[in-house]
C-alpha positions in Angstrom: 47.9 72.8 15.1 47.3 69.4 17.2 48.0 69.1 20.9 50.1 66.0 21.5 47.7 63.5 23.3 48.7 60.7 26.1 47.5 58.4 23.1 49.5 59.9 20.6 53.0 60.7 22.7 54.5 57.1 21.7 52.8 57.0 18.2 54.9 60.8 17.9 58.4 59.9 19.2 58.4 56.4 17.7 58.1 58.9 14.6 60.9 60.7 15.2 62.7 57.4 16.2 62.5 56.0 12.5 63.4 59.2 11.0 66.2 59.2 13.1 67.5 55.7 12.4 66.5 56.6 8.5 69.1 59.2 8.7 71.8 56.7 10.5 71.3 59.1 13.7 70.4 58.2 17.2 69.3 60.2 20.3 68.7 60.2 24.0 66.2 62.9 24.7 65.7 64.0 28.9 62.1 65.1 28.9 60.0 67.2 31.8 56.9 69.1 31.8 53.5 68.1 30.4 54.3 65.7 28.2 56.5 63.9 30.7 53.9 63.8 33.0 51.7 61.9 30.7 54.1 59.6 30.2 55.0 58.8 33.6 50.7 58.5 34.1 50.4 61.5 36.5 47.7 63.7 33.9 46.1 63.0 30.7 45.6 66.7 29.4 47.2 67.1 25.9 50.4 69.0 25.7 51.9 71.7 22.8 54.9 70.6 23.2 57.7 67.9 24.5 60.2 69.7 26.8 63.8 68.5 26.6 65.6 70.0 29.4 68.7 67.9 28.5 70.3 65.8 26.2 72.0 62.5 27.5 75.8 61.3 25.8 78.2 58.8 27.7 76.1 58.7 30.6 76.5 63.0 31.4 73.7 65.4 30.8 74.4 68.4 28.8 72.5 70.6 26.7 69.7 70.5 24.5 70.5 73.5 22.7 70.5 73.9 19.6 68.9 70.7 18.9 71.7 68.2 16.9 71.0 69.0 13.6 69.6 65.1 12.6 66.7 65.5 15.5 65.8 68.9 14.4 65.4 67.7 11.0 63.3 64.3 12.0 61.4 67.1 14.7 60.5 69.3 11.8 59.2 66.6 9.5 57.1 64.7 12.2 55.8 68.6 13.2 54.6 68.3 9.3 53.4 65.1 9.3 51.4 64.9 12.4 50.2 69.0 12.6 52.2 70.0 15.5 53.3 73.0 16.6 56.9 73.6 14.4 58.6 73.9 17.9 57.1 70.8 19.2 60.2 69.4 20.2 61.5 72.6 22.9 65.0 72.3 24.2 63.9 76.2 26.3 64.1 74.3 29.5 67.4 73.1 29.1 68.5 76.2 30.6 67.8 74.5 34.2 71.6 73.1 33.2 73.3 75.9 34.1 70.8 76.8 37.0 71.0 73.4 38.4 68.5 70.0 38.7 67.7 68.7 41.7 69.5 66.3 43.6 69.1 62.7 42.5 67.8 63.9 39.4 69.6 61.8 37.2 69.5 58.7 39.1 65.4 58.9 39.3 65.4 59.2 35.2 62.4 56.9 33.8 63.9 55.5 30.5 62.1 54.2 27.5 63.4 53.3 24.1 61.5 54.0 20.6 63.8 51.3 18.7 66.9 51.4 18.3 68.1 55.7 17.6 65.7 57.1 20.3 65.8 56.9 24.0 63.7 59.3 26.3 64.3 59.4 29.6 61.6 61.5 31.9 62.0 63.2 34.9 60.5 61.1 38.1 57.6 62.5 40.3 59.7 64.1 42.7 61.5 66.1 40.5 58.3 66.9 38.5 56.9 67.8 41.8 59.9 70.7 41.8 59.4 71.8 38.8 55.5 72.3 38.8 56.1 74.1 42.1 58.4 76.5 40.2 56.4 76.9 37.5 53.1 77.4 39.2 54.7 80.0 41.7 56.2 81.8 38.8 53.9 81.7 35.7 50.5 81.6 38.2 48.6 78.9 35.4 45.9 76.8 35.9 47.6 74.3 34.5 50.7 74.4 36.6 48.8 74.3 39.8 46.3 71.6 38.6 49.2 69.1 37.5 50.8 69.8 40.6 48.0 68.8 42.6 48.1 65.8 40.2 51.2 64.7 41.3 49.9 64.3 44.7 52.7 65.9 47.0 53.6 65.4 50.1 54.5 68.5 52.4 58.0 67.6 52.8 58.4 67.3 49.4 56.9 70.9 48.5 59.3 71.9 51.1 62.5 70.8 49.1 61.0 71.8 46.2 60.3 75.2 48.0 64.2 75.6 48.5 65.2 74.1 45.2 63.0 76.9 43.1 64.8 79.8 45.6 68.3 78.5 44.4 66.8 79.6 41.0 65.3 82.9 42.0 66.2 86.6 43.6 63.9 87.8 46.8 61.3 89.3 45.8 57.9 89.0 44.0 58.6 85.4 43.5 58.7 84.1 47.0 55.0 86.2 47.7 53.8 83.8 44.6 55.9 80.8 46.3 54.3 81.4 49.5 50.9 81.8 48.1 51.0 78.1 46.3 52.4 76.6 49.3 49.8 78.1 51.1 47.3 76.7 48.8 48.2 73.5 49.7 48.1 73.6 53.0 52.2 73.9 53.5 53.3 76.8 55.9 56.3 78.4 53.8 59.8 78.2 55.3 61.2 81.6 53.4 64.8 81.8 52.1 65.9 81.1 55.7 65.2 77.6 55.0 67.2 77.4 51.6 
């Protein structure tokens, strides 16, 4: 199976985009994690996967899962054509719905249109800076950590990250892992006392 290159993102969901109007369907696709980080320029590592943490209708975010049947179909076909992993497309994050994004999260949305059935929007820094903070505290990967220092924060903005990812999380082992990556970059940690 092929990783999904910062060369090869737009060549992919333009893909999917023509599939999509060859089936008379459209979508607008909210996209985080590695992939959206190459497309917003912060890393050029190649990603498994596009993470859809929402989709977007009338202008309201709601979920991603299942997949609308047209874009699974379209996802399953460009997976064929261009070797990807068959769950390239992953609405998993979407979950983060019901837990909650942060503040402003909409409003910061970086959209781009692959003619006329596909829009992707992609979360902005900031909010990747919150969700690379979550997932480095509570997966502890290389790769988390080094796209987070990527992204270049700023203390203030680990901070509120800090207290977003506790919003998400019960006391315990997670905060020692949170406090450990704020540590590593040089931000003293605030506890739950600063949710």
């Amino acid at each position: 199976m092929e990783n999904i290159s910062s060369d090869r993102l737009d060549e992919i969901l333009s893909a999917l985009s023509e599939l999509l109007v060859a089936a008379g369907a459209d979508a607008h696709l909210v996209v985080i994690g590695g992939s959206g980080l190459v497309a917003i320029g912060a890393v050029t590592r190649p990603t498994r996967d596009v993470d859809v943490v929402a989709l977007k209708h009338d202008d309201q975010l709601v979920t991603a899962k299942p997949l609308p049947e047209p874009v699974a179909t379209a996802a399953a076909i460009v997976a064929r054509d261009f070797d990807l992993d068959p769950d390239w497309l992953n609405p998993g994050p979407t979950s983060l719905l019901d837990l909650g994004l942060p503040q402003g999260f909409q409003k910061r949305l970086i959209t781009r249109r692959y003619g006329p059935s596909l829009a992707v929007s992609f979360a902005a820094r900031v909010d990747q800076v919150f969700f690379k903070l979550y997932a480095a505290a509570d997966r502890q990967e290389p790769r988390d950590v080094a796209d987070l220092q990527a992204l270049m924060p700023m203390a203030e903005e680990l901070r509120a990250a800090a207290r977003w990812t506790r919003t998400h999380n019960a006391p315990g082992p997670f905060d020692i892992a949170l406090a450990q990556t704020l540590s590593d970059f040089g931000v003293e940690d605030e506890g739950r006392d600063g949710v």
